[in-house]
VOPAGU-2260 file (C-alpha; in pm, 1 decimal, decimal comma):
REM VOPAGU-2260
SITE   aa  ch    i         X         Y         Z
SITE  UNK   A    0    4877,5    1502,1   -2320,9
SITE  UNK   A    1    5262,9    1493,6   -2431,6
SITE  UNK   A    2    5131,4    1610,1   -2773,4
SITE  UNK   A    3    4919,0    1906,5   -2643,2
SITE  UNK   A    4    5190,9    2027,1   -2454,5
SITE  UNK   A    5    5441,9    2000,1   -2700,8
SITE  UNK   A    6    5207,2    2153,2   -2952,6
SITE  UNK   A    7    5187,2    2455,9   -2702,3
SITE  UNK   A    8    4815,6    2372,9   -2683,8
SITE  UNK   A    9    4840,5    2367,7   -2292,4
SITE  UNK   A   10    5017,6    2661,5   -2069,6
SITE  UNK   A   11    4933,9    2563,4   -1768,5
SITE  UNK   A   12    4894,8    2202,7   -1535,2
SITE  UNK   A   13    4737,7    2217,7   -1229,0
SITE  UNK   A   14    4839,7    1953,5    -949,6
SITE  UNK   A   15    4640,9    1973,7    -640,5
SITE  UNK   A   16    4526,0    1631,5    -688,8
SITE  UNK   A   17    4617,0    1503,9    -346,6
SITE  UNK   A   18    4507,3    1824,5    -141,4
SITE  UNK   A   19    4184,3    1693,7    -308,7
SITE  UNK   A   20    4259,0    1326,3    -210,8
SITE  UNK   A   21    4288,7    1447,4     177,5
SITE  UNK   A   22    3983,3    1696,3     172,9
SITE  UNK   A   23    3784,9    1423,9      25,9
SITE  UNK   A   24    3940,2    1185,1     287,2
SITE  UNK   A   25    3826,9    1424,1     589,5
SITE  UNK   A   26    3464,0    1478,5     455,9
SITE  UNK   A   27    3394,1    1128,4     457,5
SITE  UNK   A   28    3580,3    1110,4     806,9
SITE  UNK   A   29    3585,1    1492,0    1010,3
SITE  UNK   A   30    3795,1    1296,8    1299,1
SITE  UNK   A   31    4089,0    1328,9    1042,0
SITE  UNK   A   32    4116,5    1706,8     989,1
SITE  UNK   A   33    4403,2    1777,3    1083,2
SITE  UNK   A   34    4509,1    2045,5    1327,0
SITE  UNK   A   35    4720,7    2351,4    1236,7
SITE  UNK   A   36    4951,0    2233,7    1482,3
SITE  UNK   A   37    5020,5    1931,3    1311,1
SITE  UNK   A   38    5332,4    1893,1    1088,8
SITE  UNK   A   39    5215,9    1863,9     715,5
SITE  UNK   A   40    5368,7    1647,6     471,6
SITE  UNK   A   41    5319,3    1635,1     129,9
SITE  UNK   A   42    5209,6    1350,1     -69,6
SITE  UNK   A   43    5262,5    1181,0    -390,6
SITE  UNK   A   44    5044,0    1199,9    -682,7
SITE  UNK   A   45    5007,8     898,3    -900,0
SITE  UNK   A   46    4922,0    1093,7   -1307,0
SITE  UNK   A   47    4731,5     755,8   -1340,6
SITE  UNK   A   48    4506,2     815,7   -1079,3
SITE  UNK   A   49    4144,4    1042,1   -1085,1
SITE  UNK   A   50    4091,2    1197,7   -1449,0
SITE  UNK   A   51    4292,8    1525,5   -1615,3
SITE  UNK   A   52    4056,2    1764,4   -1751,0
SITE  UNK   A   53    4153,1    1981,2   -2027,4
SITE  UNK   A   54    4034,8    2350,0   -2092,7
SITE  UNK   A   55    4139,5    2463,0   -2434,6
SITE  UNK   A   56    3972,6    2788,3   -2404,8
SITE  UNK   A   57    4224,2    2821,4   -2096,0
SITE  UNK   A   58    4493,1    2615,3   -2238,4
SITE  UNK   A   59    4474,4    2451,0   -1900,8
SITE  UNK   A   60    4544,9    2058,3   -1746,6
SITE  UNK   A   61    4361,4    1983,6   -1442,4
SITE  UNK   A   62    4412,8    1693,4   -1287,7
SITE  UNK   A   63    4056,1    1627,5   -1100,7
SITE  UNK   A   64    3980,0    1311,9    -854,2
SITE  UNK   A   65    3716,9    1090,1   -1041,4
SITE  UNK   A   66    3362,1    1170,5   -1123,7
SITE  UNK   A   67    3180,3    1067,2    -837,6
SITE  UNK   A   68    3424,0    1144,4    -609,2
SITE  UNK   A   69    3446,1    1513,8    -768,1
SITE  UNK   A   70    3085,1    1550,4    -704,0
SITE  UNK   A   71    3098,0    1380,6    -324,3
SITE  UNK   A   72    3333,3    1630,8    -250,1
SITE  UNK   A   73    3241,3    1950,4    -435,2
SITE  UNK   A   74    2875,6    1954,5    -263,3
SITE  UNK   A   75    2978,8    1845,1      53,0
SITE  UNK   A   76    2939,9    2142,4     181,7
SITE  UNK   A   77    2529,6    2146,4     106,7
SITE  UNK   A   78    2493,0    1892,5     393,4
SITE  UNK   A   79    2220,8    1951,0     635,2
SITE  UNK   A   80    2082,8    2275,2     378,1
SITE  UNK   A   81    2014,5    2009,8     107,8
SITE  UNK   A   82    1910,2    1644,5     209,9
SITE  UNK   A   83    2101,4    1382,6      62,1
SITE  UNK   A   84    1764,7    1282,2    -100,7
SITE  UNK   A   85    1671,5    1644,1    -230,4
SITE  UNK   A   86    2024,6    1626,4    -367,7
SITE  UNK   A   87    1984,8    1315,0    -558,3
SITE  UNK   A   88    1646,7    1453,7    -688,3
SITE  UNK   A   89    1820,7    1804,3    -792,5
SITE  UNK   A   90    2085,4    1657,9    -945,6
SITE  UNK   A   91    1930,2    1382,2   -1197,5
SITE  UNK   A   92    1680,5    1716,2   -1324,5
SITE  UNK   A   93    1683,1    1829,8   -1659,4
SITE  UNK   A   94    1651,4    2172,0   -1722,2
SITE  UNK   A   95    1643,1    2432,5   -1991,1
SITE  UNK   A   96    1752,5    2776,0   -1970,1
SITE  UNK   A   97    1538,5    3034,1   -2287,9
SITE  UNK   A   98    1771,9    3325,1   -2296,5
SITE  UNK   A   99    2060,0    3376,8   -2034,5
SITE  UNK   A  100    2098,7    3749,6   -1951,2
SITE  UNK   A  101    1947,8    3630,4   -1629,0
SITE  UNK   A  102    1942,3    3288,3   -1739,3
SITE  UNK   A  103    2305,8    3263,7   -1675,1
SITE  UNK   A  104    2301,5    3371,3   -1302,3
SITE  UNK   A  105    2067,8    3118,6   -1261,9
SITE  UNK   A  106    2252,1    2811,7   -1435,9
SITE  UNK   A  107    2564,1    2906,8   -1270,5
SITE  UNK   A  108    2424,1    2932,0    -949,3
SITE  UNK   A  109    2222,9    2553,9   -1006,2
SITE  UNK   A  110    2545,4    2407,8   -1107,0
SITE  UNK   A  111    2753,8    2545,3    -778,4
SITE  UNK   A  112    2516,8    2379,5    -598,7
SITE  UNK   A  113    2516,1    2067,2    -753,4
SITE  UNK   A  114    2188,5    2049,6    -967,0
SITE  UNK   A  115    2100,0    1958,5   -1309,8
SITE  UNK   A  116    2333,1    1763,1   -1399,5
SITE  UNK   A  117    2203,1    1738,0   -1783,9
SITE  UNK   A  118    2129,1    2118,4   -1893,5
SITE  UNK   A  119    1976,6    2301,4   -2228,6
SITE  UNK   A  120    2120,8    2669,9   -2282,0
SITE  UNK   A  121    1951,9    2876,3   -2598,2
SITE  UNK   A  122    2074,2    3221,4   -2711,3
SITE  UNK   A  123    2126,7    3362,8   -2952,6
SITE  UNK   A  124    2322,9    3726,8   -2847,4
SITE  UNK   A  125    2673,6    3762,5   -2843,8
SITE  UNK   A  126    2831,4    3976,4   -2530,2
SITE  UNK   A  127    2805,7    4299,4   -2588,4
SITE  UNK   A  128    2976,5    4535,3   -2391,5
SITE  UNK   A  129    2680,5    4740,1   -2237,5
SITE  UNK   A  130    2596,0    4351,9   -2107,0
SITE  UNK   A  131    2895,7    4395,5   -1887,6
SITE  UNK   A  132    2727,3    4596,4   -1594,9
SITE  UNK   A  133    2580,5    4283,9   -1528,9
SITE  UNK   A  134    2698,5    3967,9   -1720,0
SITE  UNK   A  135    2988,9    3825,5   -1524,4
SITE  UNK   A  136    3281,0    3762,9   -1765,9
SITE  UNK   A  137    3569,5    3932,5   -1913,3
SITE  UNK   A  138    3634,8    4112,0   -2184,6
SITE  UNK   A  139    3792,6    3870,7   -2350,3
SITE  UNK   A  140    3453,0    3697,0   -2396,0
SITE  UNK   A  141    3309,3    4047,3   -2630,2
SITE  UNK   A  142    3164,4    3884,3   -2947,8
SITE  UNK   A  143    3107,6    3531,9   -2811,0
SITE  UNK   A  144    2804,7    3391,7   -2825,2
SITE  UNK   A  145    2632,7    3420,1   -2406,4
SITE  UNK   A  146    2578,8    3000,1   -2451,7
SITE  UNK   A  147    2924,6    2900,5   -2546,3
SITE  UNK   A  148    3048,2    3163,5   -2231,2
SITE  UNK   A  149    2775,1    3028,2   -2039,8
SITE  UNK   A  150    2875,5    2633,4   -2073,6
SITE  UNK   A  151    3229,2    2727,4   -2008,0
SITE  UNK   A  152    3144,4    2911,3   -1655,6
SITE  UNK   A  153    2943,8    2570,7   -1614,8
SITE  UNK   A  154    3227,2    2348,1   -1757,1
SITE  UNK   A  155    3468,5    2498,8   -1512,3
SITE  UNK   A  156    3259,0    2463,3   -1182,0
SITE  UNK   A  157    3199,4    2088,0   -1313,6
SITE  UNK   A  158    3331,3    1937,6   -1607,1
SITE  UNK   A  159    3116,1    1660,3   -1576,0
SITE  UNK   A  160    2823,8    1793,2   -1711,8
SITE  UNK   A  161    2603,3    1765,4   -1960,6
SITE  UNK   A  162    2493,1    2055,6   -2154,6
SITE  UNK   A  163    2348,9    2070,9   -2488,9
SITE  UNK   A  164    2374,4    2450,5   -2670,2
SITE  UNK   A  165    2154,0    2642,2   -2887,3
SITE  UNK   A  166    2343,5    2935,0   -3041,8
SITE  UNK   A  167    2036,8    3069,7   -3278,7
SITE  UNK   A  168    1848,3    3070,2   -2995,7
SITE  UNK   A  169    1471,7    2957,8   -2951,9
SITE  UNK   A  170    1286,7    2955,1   -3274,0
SITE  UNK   A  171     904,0    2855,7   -3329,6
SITE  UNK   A  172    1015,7    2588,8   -3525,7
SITE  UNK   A  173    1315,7    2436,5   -3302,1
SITE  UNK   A  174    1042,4    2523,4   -2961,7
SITE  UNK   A  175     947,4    2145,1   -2928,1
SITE  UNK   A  176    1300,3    1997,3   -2965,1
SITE  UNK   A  177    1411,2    2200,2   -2685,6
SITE  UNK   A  178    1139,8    2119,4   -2460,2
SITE  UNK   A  179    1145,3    1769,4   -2577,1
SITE  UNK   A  180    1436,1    1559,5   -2746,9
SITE  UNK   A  181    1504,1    1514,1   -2465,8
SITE  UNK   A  182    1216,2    1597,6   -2235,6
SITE  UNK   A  183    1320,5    1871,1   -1997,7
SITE  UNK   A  184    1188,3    1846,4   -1618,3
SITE  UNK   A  185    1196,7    2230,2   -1581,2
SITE  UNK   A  186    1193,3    2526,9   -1800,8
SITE  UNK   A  187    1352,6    2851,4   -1699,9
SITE  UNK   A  188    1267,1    3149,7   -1895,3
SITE  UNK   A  189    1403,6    3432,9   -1960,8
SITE  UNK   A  190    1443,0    3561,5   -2315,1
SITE  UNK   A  191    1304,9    3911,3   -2449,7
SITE  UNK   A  192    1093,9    3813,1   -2752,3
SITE  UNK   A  193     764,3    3868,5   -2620,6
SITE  UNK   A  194     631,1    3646,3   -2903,2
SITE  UNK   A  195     821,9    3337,4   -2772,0
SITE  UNK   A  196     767,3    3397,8   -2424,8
SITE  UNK   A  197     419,2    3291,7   -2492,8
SITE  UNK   A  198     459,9    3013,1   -2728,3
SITE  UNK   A  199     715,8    2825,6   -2543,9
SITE  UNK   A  200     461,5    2849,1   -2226,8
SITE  UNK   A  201     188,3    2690,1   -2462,4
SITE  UNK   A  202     435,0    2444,1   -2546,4
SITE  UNK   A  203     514,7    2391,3   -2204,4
SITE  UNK   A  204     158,9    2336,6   -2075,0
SITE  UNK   A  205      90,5    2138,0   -2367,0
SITE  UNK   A  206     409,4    1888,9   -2285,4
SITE  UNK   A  207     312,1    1952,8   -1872,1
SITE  UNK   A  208     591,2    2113,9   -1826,7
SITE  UNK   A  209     682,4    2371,9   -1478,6
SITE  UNK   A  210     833,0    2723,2   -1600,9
SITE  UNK   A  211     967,4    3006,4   -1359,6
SITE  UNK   A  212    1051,2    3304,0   -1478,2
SITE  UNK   A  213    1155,8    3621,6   -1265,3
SITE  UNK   A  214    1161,4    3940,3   -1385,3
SITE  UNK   A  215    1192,6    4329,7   -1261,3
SITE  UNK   A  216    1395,2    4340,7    -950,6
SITE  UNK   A  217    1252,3    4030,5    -816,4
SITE  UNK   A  218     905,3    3882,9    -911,9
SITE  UNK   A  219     932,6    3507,9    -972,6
SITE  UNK   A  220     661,5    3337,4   -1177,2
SITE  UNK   A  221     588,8    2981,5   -1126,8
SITE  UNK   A  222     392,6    2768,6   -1335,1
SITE  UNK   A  223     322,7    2418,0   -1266,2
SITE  UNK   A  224     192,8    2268,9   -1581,3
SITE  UNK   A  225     305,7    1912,2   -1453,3
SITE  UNK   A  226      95,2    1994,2   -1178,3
SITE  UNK   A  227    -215,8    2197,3   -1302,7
SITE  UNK   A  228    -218,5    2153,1   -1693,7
SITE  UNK   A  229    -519,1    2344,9   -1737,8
SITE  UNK   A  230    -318,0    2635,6   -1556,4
SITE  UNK   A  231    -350,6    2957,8   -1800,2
SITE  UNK   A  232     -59,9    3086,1   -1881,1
SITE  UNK   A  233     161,4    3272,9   -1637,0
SITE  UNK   A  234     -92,4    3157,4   -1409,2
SITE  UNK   A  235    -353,1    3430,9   -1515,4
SITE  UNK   A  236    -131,5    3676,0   -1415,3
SITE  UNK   A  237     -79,2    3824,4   -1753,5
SITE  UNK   A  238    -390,0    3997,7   -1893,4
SITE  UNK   A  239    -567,1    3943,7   -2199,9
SITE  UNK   A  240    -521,1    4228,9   -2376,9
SITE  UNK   A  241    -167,4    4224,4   -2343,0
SITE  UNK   A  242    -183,9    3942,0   -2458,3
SITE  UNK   A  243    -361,5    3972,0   -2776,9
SITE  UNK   A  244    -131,8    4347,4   -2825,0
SITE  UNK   A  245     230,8    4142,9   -2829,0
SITE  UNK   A  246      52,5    3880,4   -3089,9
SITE  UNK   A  247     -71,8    4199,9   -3302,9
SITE  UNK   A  248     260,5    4373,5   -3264,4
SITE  UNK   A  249     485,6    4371,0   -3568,8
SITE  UNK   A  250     822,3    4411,8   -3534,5
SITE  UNK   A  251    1018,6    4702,7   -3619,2
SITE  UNK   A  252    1191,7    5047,6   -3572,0
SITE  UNK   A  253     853,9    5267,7   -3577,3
SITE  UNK   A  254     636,8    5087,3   -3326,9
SITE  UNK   A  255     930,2    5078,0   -3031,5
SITE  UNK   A  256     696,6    5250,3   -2806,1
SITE  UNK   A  257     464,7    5001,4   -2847,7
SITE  UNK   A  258     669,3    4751,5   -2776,2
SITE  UNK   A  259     844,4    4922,0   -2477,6
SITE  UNK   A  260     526,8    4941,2   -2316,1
SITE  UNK   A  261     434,9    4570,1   -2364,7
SITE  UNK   A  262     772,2    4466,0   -2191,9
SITE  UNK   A  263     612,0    4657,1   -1920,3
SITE  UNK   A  264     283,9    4559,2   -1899,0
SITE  UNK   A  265     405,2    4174,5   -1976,0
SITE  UNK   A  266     444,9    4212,0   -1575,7
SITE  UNK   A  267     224,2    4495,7   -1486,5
SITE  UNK   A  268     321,7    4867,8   -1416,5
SITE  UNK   A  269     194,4    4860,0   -1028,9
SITE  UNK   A  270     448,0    4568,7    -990,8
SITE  UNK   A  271     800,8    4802,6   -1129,0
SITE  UNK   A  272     983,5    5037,0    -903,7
SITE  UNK   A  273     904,8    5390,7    -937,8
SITE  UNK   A  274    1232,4    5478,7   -1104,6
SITE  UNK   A  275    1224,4    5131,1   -1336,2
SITE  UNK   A  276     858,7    5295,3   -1462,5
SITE  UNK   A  277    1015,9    5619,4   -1527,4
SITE  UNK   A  278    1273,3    5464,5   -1777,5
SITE  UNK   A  279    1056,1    5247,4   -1940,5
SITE  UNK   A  280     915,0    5564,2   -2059,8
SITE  UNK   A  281    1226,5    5734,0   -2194,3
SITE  UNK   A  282    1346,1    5438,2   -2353,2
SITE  UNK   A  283    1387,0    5498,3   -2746,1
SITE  UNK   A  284    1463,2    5902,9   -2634,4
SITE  UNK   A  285    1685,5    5927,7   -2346,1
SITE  UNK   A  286    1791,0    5553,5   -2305,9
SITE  UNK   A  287    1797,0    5293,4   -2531,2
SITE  UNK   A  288    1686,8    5005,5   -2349,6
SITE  UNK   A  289    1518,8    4849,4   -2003,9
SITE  UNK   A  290    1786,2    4942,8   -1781,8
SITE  UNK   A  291    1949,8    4666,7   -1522,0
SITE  UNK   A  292    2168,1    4631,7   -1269,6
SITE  UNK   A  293    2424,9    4332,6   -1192,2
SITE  UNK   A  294    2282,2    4327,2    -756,2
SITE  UNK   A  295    1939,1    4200,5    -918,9
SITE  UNK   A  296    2048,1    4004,0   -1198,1
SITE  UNK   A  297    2284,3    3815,8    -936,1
SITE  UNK   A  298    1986,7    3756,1    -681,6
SITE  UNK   A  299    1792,9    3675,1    -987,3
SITE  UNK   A  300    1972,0    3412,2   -1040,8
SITE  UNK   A  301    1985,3    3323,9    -670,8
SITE  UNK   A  302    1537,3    3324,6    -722,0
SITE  UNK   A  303    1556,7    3096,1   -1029,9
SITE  UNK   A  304    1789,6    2809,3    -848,2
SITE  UNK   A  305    1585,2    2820,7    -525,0
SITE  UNK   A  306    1266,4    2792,5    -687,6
SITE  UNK   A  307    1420,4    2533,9    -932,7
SITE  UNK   A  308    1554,8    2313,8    -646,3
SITE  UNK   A  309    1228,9    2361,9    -439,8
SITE  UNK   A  310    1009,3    2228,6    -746,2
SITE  UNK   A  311    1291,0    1950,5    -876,8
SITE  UNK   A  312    1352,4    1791,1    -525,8
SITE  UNK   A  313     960,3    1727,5    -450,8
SITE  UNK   A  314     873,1    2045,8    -233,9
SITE  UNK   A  315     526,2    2181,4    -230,5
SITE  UNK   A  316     577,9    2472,8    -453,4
SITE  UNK   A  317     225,3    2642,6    -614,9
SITE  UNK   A  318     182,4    2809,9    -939,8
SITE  UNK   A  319     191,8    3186,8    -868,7
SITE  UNK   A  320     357,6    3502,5    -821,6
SITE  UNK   A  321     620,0    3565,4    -558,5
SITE  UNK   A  322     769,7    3932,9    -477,9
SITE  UNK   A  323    1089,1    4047,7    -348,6
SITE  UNK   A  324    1140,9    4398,9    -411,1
SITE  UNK   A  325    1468,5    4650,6    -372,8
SITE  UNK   A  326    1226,5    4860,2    -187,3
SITE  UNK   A  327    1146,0    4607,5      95,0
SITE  UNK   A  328    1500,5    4507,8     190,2
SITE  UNK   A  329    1632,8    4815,1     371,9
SITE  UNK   A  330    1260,2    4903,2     539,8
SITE  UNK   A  331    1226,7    4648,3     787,6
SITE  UNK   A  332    1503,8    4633,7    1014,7
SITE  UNK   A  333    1483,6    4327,9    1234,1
SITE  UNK   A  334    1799,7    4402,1    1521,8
């Protein structure tokens, strides 16, 4: 530590360590919260005590109480919402995350609430700054690759954790090492390739499996391979001839309006907003790809944790398609 400061390798140190000491004290015991009228005294802080965690993307010294008690404290907060027991099962879940556009609303979200400890990211797009109406980060993160900022948000929350990065992203040939060395309990997926949205599902349902998926402004896709492994493939929902059009398709510049129109169909027309329809069929002339804004990516996000905390902590959860639409939340007024 002397070294990395010396070296100017560290700008800042952060000492809260015994604020953390007494908030950890009064979860464990509420009768000791103290009272505003009470006269606060400040404590010492023993270096040697808890762990110091080091950021060097932020040139930043934490010093954090120990692992366990990190965790105890950081999700005490989930009590009563999440059962210890639901917690336990959340948290010892591995899951991977294919693509993070809305992948990464959805791993930072799992991780807040104290899930997955042990997580896969794959992609393989840098942030670009038309991502930024909707990717939360800086722009200090343009150019870097969406997995190394997305294990840094993650890092941050909880430096504990375990995450294992794919910067080329998913591959056909690197498919099976994702899903399998070691064996995920959930996959999340989100990427764009049409292609690879299908062969990671086969995959997936070959190795049983669950996937979720949500799309448009908020249809979430479940699929319970571990469950039903004869389950077809986003459980029927996606139709055949799609199907057989995104395995014909070839990529490239002259067939983008074929390929715009699979995106669309991937989900089904009836299922899109009105307006999101309308661009889909200027894209390539007036806009130059499926617009999105940062509201739905965020709840998203919020979709992809519930469902993957309803599945991973033992709920009944069936294969399916679930709808929440931008439409529906400002038509039924309930006071």
């Amino acid at each position: 530590m002397a070294d990395l400061i010396e070296s100017g390798a560290i700008d800042r140190i952060i000492e809260t360590f015994h604020i953390q000491n007494k908030e950890l004290a009064e979860v464990r015991d509420p009768s000791k919260i103290s009272h505003p009228t009470e006269t606060k005294t400040e404590s010492k802080t023993d270096p040697d005590e808890g762990v110091w965690v080091y950021f060097p993307w932020r040139k930043s010294l934490i010093h954090l109480l120990a692992k366990s008690d990190y965790i105890e404290l950081r999700t005490s907060r989930n009590s009563h919402l999440i059962t210890l027991e639901e917690q336990k099962k959340f948290e010892g879940a591995r899951i991977g995350f294919a693509g993070l556009n809305v992948g990464n609303p959805g791993a930072v979200c799992i991780t807040l609430e104290g899930g997955s400890r042990q997580m896969k990211l794959a992609d393989l797009d840098p942030l670009s700054v038309s991502n930024m109406n909707r990717f939360n980060t800086g722009i200090d993160n343009l150019g870097v690759n969406k997995v190394i900022i997305s294990a840094r948000q993650i890092f941050e929350i909880d430096p504990f954790m375990e995450i294992e990065l794919y910067e080329d992203g998913i591959k056909p040939e690197n498919i099976d090492k994702f899903l399998l060395e070691p064996k995920i309990d959930l996959l999340i997926e989100e990427m764009d390739n049409l292609k690879l949205k299908i062969l990671i599902r086969e995959r997936a349902k070959l190795h049983r499996i669950p996937v979720i998926m949500v799309t448009a402004d908020g249809i979430l896709d479940i699929e319970r391979y571990d469950l039903e492994p004869d389950l077809p493939i986003m459980a029927g929902n996606l139709r055949a001839e799609v199907i057989e059009g995104i395995n014909n398709v070839v990529p490239s510049k002259g067939n983008l309006r074929e390929r715009v129109m699979l995106a669309r169909d991937f989900i089904g027309k009836d299922l899109h907003s009105q307006r999101l329809n309308e661009a889909f069929e200027k894209i390539g002339t007036e806009i130059p790809s499926i617009p999105q804004l940062a509201e739905w990516t965020f709840l998203r996000g919020a979709l992809l944790c519930h469902g993957a905390r309803k599945i991973l902590s033992g709920e009944k959860v069936v294969s399916g398609r679930y709808l929440l639409t931008s439409d529906s939340i400002l038509k039924k007024k309930i006071a």
